[in-house]
N, C-alpha and C positions, 0 to 999 in steps of 0.2 A: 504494500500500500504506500511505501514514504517515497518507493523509486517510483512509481504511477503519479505522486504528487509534486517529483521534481520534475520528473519528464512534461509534465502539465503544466508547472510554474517555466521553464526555462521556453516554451513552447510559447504562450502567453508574453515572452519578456521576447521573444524574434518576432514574432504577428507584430508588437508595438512598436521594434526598430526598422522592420522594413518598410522600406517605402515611405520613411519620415524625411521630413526636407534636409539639405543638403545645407548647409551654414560655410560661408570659403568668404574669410576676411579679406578683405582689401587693406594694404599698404600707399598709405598717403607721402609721395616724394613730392616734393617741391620746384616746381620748374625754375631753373636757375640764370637759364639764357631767356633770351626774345625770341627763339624756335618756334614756327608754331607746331605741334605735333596732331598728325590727322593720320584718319583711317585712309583706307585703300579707296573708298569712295569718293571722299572729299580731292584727294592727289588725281581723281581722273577728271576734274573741273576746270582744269587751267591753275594760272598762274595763282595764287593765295597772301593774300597780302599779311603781314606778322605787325604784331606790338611794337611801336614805335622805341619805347624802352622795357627794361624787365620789371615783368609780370612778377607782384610779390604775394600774388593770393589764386593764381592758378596750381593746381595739384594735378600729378599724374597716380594714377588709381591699379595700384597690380596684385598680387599674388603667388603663392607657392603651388608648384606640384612638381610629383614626383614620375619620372615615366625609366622604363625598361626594369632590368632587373639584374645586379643590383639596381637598385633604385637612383637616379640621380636628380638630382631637385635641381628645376630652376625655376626663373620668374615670369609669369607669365600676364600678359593683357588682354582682357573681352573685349570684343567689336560688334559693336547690333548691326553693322552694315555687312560682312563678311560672313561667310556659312562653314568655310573649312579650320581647320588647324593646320598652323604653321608653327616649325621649330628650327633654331637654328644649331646648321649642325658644327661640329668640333674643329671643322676645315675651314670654316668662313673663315673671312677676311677683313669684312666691310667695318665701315666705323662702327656700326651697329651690336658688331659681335666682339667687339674689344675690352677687357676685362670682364667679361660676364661667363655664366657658367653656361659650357654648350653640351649639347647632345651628342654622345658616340653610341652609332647605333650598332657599330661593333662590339663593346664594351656589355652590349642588353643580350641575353641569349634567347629572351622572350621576342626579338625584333624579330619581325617576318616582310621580307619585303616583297612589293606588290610589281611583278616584271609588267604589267597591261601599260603603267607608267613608265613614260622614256625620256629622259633628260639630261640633261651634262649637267646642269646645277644641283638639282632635286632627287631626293627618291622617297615614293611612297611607301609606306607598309603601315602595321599594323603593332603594336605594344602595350602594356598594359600601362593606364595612368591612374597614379593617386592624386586626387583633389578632394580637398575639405571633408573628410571622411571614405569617402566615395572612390570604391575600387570598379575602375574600366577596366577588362581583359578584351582584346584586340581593339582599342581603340584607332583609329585611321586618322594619320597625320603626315604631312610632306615635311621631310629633312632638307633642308636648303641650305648651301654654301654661299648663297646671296642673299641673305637676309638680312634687309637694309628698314630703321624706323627714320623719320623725317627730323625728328629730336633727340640729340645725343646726351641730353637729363635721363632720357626711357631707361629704365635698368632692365627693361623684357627682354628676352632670350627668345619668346614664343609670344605666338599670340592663340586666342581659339574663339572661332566667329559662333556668334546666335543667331546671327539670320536665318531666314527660312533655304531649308535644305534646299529647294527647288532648283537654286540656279549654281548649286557644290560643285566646281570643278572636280573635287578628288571623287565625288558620285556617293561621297558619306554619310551619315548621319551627325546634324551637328554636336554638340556637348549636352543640351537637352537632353535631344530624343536618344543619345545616347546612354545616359543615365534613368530614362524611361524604361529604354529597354533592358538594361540591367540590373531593374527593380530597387535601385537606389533610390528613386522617389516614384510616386503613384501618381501625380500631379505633372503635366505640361505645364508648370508656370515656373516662372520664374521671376525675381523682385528686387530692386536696387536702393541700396542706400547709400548716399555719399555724405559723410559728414562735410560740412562748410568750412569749417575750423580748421588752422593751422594745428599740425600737430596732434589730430583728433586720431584715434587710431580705432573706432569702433564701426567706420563704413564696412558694407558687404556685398555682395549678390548672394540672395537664397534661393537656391533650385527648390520647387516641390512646396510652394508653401509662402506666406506672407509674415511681416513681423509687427504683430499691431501694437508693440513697444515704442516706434517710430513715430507713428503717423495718428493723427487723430481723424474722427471725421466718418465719413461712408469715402472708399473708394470708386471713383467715379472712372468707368468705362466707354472708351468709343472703337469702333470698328477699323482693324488694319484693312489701307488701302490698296496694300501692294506684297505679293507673293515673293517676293526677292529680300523685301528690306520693314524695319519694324518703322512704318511710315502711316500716317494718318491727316484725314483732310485740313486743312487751314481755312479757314474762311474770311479770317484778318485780323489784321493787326493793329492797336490802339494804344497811345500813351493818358496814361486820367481818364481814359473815355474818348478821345480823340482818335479817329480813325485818322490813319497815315497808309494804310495799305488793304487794297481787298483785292480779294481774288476772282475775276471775272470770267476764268478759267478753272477747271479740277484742281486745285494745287494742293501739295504735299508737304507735311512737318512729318523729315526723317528723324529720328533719334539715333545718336551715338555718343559710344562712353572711351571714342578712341579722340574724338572730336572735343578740344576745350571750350571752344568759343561757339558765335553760334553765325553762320553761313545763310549768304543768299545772293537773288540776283543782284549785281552791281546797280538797275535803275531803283529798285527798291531801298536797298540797304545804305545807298545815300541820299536817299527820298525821307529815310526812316532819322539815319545820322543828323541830317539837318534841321528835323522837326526839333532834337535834343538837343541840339546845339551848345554841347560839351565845350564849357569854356577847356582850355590847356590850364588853364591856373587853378582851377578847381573852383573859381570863385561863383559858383552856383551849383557847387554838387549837393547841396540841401535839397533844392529845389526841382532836384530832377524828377520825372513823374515815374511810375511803375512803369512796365513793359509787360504789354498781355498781350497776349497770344489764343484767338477766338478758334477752338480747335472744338467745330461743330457745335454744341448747345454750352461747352464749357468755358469760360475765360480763366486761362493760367497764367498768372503774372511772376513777374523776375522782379528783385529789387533792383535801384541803383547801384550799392555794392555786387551786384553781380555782374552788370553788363559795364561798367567802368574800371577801367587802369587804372589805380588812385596810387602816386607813388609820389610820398612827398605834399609837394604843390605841381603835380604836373598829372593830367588828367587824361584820358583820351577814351573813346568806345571800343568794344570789344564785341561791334557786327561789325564782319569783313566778309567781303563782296568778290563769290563764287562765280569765273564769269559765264561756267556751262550749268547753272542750276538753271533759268527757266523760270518758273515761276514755284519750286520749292524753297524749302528753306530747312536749314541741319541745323537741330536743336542738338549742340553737344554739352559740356559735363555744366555747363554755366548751367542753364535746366534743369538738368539733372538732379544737382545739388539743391533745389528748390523746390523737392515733392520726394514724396516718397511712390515712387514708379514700378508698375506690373506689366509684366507681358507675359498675357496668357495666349497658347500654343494651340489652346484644345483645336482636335480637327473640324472643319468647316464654320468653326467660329472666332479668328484668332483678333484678338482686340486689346487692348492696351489701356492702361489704366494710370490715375491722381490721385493721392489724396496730400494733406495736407502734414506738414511736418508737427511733429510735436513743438509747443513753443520753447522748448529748452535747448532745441536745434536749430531753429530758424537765425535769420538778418534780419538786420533791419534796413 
């Protein structure tokens, strides 16, 4: 009877850890130069214009994981615009891969490589990764000898995308549905928190789950509008109440957490700039108005500490003008940091979600 009531109590305690969400902190590094650092999407825009001088309240947002076997750890960054994993391997050369810890996937006995893939840079295959609990066996990632980030602050080795699988070059599943699949969590969702704060070390992504510690409020949902990228409609944009921008066309707020600042068409984004009219001396940054962003039935706004350079007595914006976006616009980590954000995956319904920071997290 006592071995029938362990076997039943230990049975009970795996039901309750399967399939619970996945907790994978985020490390807050401080951008030190005027870089701007952008995802794979923003870099096929054209040319991107950078901070005038350096940014002292921009952070870059990464994490650990462990992949092959032995196990070797590096650091790694999520991309809501990007669907594959990328790693850099032990051969690179590029700024990128300079003092950081690379991948031998010689060194893994668990690596299996995928011959379908053919390349002189790259090789695909297959290894196991640990992240924030959560054990991947054959997870699918490309080794690359050219793995180059746009900002030499990045301390990532790797990167691993959440966008929708549909348009994977490697033909993958991304880090999700991968952990779906390997019953690490029950939930297609996944949820962001970026602390605001220098030096805050409690931001995340939770796979499988939400953290109602964060955020107060009802989480407010709208429908993703595009199969590729976690993007949803805009309807326009307003400073106090003052419309400076609509959209006469379908247009798109992409979200990205590879993306600092926040991206759009050049006639807008100095249609938008000049309504602001950002002294450089700072001598009206009291006075600046909110920044909302009408995303369907909801209005999201940004403080002025968010979309301002404040360095000193010298001031400037921080919307810079995308020349191939169109009439989108990339809401990157400035956003971010000003909600507590979901993206839910479920199939034929996948939508993305608001709510509002707890006030012990908030700007003002």
């Amino acid at each position: 009877m006592q071995r029938v009531i362990v076997l039943l109590v230990f049975a009970l305690v795996t039901l309750a850890l399967a399939g619970s969400p996945v907790y994978i902190p985020l490390t807050a590094s401080k951008l030190d130069d005027s870089e701007v650092q952008y995802s794979a999407f923003v870099s096929t825009l054209g040319e991107i214009a950078q901070p005038k001088f350096k940014n002292e309240g921009m952070m870059i947002y990464t994490t650990q994981a462990s992949i092959g076997t032995p196990a070797q750890t590096l650091t790694i960054s999520f991309d809501l615009t990007f669907s594959d994993a990328l790693i850099a391997a032990s051969d690179c050369t590029t700024s990128s891969c300079r003092g950081r810890q690379l991948f031998n996937m010689k060194k893994s006995s668990t690596f299996k490589r995928n011959n379908n893939f053919q390349s002189n840079q790259s090789v695909v295959g297959t290894d196991t990764v640990r992240i924030g609990g959560a054990t991947l066996r054959g997870y699918t990632f490309a080794v690359t000898s050219t793995f180059e980030l746009p900002s030499k602050d990045n301390p990532s080795s790797g990167v691993f995308g959440l966008a929708g699988s549909a348009y994977a070059i490697l033909g993958a599943p991304n880090l999700l549905t991968a952990m779906i699949n390997a019953g690490a969590i029950n939930q297609s969702i996944f949820s962001i928190y970026l602390n605001p704060k220098q030096g805050s070390t409690d931001s995340f992504v939770l796979f499988g789950g939400t953290d109602s510690t964060k955020y107060s409020g009802h989480i407010h949902y709208r429908p993703v509008t595009s199969n590729r990228f976690w993007a949803v409609r805009l309807v326009s944009i307003t400073l106090d109440g003052d419309r400076v921008h609509y959209c006469n066309n379908p247009c798109r707020a992409v979200f990205s957490t590879l993306d600092p600042y926040i991206y759009g068409p050049p006639v807008e984004v100095r249609k938008i700039n000049n309504a602001l009219n950002i002294s450089k001396d700072c001598s009206n940054y009291y006075t600046l108005p909110r920044l909302v962003f009408h995303l369907g039935p909801h209005y999201l706004s940004i403080p002025r500490s968010s979309y301002v350079n404040r360095v000193n007595n010298q001031c400037e914006s921080l919307l810079f003008e995308a020349p191939l976006l169109r009439q989108n616009f990339v809401l990157g980590n400035l956003f971010l940091r000003s909600y507590y954000t979901v993206f839910d995956a479920t199939a034929g319904q996948p939508r993305i979600g608001w709510a509002a920071l707890m006030p012990t997290v908030m700007t003002n």
